[in-house]
C-alpha positions in Angstrom: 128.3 53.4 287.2 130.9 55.5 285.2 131.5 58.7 287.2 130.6 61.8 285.1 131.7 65.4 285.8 129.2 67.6 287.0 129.8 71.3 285.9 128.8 73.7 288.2 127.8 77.2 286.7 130.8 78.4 286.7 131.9 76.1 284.8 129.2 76.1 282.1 129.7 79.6 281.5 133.4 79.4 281.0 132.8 75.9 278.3 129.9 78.0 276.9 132.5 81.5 276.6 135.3 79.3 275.3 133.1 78.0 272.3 131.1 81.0 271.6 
């Protein structure tokens, strides 16, 4: 099985800041 990144919250927020 490929290993895929899990994003924690953290994380999330920061992709989520970055594209917003």
């Amino acid at each position: 099985m490929p290993r895929v990144p899990i994003a924690s919250e953290d994380e999330r927020k920061f992709i989520v800041d970055g594209i917003q």
